[in-house]
C-alpha positions in Angstrom: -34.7 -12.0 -2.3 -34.9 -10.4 1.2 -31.4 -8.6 2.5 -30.3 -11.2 4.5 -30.4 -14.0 1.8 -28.2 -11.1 -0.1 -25.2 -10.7 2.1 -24.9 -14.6 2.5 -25.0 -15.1 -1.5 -22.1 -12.1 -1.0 -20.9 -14.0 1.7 -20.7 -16.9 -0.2 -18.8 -15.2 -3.2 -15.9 -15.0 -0.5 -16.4 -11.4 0.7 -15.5 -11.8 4.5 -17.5 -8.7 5.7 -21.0 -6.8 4.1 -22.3 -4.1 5.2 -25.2 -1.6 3.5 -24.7 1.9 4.0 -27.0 4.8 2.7 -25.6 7.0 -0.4 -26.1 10.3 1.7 -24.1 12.6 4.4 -20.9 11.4 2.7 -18.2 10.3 5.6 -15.4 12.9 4.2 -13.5 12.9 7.5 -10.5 15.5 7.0 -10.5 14.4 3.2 -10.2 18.1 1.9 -7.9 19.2 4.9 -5.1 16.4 3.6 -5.2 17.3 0.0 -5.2 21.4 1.0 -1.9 20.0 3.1 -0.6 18.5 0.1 -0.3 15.4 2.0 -1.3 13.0 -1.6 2.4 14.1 -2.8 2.0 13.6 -6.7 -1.5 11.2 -7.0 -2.7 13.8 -9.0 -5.7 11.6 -9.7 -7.2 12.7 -6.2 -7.5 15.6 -6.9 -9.0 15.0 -10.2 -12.1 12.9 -8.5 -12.7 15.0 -5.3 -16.4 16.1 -7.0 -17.1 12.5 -7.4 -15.9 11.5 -3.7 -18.2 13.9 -2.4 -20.8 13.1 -4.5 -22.1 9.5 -5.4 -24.6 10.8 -7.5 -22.1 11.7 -10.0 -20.5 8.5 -10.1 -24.2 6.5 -10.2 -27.0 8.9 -11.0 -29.8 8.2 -8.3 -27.9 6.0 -6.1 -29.4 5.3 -2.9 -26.9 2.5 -1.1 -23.7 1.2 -1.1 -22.5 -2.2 -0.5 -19.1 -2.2 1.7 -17.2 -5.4 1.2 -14.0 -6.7 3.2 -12.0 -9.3 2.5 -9.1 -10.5 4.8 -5.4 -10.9 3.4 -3.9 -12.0 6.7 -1.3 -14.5 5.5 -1.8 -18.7 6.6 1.5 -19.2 7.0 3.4 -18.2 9.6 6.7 -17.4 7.7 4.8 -14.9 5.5 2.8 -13.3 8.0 6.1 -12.6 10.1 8.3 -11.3 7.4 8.5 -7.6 6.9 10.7 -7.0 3.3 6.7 -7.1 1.4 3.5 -5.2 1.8 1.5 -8.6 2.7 -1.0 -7.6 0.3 1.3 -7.5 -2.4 1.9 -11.3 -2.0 -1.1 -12.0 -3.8 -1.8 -11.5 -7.1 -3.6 -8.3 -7.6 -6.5 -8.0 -5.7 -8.0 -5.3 -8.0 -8.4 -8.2 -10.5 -9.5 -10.8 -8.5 -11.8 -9.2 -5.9 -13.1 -7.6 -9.2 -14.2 -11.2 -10.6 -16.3 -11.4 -7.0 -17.8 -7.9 -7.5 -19.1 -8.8 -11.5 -20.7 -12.4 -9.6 -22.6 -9.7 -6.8 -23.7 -7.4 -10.1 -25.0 -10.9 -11.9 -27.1 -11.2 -8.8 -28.6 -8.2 -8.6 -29.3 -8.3 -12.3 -31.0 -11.6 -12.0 -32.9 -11.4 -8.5 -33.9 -7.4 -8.7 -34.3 -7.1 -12.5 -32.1 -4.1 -12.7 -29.2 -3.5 -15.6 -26.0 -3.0 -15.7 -26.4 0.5 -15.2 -28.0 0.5 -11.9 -24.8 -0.4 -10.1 -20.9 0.8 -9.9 -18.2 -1.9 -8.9 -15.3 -0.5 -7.4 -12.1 -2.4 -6.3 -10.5 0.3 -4.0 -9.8 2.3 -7.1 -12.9 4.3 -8.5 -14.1 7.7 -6.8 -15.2 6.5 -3.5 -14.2 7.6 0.0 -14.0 3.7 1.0 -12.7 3.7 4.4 -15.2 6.6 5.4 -17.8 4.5 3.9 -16.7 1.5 5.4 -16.8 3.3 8.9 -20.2 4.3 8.4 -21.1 0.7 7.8 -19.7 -0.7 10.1 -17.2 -2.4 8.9 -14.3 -0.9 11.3 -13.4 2.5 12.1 -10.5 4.6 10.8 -7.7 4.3 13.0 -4.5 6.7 14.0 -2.8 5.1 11.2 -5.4 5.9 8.9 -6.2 2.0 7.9 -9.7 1.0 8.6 -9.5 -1.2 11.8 -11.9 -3.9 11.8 -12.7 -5.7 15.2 -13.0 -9.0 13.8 -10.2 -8.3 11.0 -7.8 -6.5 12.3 -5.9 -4.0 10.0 -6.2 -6.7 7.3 -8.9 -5.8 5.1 -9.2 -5.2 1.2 -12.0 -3.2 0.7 -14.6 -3.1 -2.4 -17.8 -1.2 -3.0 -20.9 -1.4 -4.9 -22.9 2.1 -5.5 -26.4 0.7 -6.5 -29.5 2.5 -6.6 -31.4 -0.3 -4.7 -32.6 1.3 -1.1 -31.1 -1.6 1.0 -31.7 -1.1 5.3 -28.6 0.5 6.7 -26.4 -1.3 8.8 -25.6 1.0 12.1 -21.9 2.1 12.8 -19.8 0.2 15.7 -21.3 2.9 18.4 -23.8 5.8 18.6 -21.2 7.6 19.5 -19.0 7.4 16.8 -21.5 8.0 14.1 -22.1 11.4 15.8 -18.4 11.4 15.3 -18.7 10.6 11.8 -20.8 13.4 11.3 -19.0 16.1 12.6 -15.7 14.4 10.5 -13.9 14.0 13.7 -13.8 9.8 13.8 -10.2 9.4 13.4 -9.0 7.2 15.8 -12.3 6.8 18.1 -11.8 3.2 18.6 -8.0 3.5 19.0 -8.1 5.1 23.1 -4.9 6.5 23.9 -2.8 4.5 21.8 -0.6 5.3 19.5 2.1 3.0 18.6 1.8 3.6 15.1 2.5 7.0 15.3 5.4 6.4 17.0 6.5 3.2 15.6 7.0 5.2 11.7 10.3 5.6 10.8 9.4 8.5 9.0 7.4 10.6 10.9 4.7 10.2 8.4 1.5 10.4 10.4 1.9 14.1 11.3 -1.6 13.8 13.1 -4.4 10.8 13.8 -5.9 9.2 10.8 -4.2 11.3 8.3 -0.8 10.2 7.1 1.9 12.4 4.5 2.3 10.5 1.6 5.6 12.9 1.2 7.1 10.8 4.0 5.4 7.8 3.7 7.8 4.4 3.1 4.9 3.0 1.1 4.4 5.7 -1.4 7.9 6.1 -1.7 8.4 2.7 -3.1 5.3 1.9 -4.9 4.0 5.2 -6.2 7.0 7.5 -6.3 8.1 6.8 -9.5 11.4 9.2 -9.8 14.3 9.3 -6.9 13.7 8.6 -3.3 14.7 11.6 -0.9 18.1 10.6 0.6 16.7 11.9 4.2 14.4 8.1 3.7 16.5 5.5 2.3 17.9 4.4 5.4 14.7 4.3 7.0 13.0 2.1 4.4 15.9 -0.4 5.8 14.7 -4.3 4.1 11.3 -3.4 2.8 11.6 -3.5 -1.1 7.9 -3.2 -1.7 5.6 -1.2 0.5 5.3 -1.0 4.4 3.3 -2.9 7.0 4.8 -1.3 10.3 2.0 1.1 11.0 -0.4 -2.1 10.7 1.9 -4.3 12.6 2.1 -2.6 15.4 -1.7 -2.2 16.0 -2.9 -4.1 19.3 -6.1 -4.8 17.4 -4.7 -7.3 15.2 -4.5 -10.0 18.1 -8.0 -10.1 17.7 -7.8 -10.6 13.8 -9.2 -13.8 12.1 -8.2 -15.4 9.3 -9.8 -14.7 6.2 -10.7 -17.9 3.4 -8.9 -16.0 1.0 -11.1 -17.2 -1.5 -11.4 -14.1 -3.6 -7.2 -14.3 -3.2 -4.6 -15.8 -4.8 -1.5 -16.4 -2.6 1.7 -15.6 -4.2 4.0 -16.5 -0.9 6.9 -17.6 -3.3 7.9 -14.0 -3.8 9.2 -13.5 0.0 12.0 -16.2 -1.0 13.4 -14.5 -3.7 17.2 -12.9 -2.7 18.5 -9.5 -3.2 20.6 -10.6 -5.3 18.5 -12.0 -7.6 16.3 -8.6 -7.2 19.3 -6.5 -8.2 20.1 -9.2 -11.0 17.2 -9.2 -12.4 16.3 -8.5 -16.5 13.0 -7.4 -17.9 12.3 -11.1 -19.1 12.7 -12.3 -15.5 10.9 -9.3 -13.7 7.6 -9.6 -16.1 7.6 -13.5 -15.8 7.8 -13.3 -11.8 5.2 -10.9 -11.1 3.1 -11.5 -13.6 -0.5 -10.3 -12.4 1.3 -9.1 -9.5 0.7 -5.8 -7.8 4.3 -5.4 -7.5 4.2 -5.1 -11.3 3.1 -1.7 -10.8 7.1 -0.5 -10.0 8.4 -1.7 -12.9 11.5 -3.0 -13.4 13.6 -0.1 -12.6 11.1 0.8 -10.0 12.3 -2.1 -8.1 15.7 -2.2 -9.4 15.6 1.4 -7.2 14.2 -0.1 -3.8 16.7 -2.6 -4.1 19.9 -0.5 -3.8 18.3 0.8 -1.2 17.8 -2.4 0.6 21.2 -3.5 0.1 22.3 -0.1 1.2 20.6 -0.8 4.3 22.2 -4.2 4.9 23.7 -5.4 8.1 23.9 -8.4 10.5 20.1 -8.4 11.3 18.9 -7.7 7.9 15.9 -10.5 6.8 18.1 -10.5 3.5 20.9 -12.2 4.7 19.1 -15.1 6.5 19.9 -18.3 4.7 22.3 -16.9 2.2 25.4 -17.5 2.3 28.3 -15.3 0.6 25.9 -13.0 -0.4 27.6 -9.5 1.0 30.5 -9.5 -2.2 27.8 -10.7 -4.6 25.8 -7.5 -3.8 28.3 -5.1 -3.5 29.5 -6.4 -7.1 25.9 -5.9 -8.5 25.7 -2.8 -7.3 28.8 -1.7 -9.2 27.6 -3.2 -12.4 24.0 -1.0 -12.2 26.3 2.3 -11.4 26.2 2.1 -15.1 22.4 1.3 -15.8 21.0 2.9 -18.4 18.8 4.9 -16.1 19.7 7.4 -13.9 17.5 6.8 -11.7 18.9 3.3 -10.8 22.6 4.7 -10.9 21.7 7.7 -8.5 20.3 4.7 -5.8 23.3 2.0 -6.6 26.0 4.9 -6.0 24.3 5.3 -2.8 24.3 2.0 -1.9 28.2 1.3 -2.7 28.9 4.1 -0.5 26.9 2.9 2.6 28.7 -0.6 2.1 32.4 0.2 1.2 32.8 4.1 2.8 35.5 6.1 1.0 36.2 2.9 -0.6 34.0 3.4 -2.9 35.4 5.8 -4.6 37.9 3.6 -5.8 35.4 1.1 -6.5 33.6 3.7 -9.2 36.9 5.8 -10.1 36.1 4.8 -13.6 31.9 5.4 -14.0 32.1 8.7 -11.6 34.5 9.7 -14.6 31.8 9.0 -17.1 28.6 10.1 -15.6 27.0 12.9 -17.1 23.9 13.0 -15.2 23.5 15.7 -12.9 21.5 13.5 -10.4 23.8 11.1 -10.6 27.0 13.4 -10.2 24.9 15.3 -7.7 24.8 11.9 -5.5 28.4 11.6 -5.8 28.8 15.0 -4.7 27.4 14.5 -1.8 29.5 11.7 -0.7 32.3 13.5 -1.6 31.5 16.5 0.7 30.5 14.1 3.3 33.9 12.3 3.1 36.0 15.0 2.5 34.0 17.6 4.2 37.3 20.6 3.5 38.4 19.6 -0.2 
């Protein structure tokens, strides 16, 4: 089978973009300069696989290419694409599982047409030891962008990416320009494609993109509420304002998605009845109810209390323009009645955000709202958030 009857049996998997790339000068970009910064927060697993990231050989002993893969996950319908309160991605169900299905059908294919095994090939669903959107650069899929997404120009910030370390030689393809793989070389790509603009720099509520390409986790509203898994920093709650489950306004505001097509989504599985769920049902919800609704779902990966958490936030954050509120009807008292109820969860960590919440809704009020369970807590988090109302209420007692 010759390369180009390759990437359209790849093609026709449902991978929207191949590329081949050659396993050598790895594209580390500023890779070492953002964990020396600390900028991974507490994804300890980084740091654990920075030999391997730098080094394909010791992920796939003689591995001569890799395969970069993109698949789009631009929402077809409208009311999805335009909401804001999900990480779109997340309203699939997991792509690590599905786009991993695609990747074993590629691995059958080499097996069968290049009699290799098994053990000639890695398949990696954005979650193995590989410096993807380096990679991806140097293929050609995109470049990496201010934001630090890979930007494709077909795409637009909306591409999974997968890889395939094989030890097949396959013909490279080039990077966008012959300027920017000089660029890649001497790790200074960030942004090439991306001119003078930088609307997601400014556009981050959290100031988390301290310079081109490379963006703090510490500060960032998507680690926050997917990986952080104790309490968010009260200097960020208000900023996360609806979103319950990652962030897209870095993406969003890139120009480059006007040129973005639609992907067929056929390594996808849409899971758009998530985005009409209500707050209240998020803040109401049991372990029975959480595990049967996201089911296969990245959002899974919060866990209940995980998202218990972002949700006192979000209704923290409510007002008259909130996405929340459209539709819904009485919803305010419901809320601010939920909220009171999980000031006595039986984690902290979902007291210390529904505390915070009341507050932002009722003002001093809420003392008298939680006379009763500020008498009871124990916690010092939690009686440390009270605190801190307290002082900011009653700044001289």
């Amino acid at each position: 089978m010759d390369e180009k009857a390759l990437k359209k049996q790849i093609e026709a998997i449902g991978f929207d973009e191949v590329r081949f790339v050659r396993a050598d000068n790895v594209p580390s970009g500023r890779f070492l300069e953002w964990l020396e910064n600390g900028w991974q927060a507490d994804m300890t697993w980084l740091d654990r696989t920075i030999e391997k990231r730098l080094d394909p050989n010791l992920v796939l002993p003689n591995v001569k290419s890799l395969i970069m893969l993109g698949v789009s996950y631009w929402p077809d319908e409208a009311v999805v694409s335009s909401q804001k309160k999900w990480a779109k991605y997340s309203l699939y169900s997991d792509y690590h599982d599905t786009l991993l299905e695609g990747l074993k059908k590629v691995g059958r294919i080499f097996e069968e047409e290049f009699q290799v095994s098994s053990t000639d090939y890695r398949l990696y669903t954005d979650a193995g030891p590989v410096i993807e959107r380096g990679w991806g650069a140097k293929a050609g899929l995109g470049w990496q962008g201010k934001n630090g997404m890979l930007i494709s120009r077909k795409h637009g910030n909306w591409l999974l990416l997968a890889s395939i370390l094989t030890t097949l030689e396959l013909t490279p393809d080039a990077p966008l320009t012959k300027s920017f793989s000089r660029e890649l070389e001497s790790e200074h790509s960030m942004g090439l494609n991306c001119g003078k603009c930088t609307r997601c720099i400014e556009a981050c509520p959290t100031k988390a993109i301290p310079e081109p390409g490379l963006v703090d986790a510490r500060r960032c509203i998507s680690y926050h509420t997917i990986e952080n898994k104790e309490i968010i920093p009260r200097e960020f709650r208000m900023a996360i304002g609806d979103r319950i489950f990652g962030c897209d306004i870095c993406l969003d505001v890139c120009p480059w998605n006007r040129f973005a097509r639609q992907g067929r989504q056929l390594l996808l599985s849409s899971r758009y009845d998530v985005v009409h769920l209500t707050l209240l049902e998020l803040l109401q919800m049991t372990q029975r109810h959480f595990s049967e609704a996201f089911r296969k779902s990245p959002i899974k990966r919060t866990k209940l209390h995980g998202l218990l958490r972002n949700a006192c936030i979000v209704a923290g954050n409510l007002d008259d323009s909130s996405e929340w509120l459209e539709g819904v009807k009485d919803e305010r008292k419901l809320v601010m009645d939920q909220l009171v109820l999980l000031t006595e969860h039986e984690r902290a960590m979902v007291r210390v955000h529904a505390v915070w919440a009341v507050f932002r809704l009722a003002g001093k009020e809420g003392f008298n709202l939680l006379l009763k369970t500020r008498r009871k807590e124990t916690d010092p988090e939690v009686v440390a958030e009270y605190a801190w109302w307290e002082k900011k209420f009653f700044p001289k007692s």
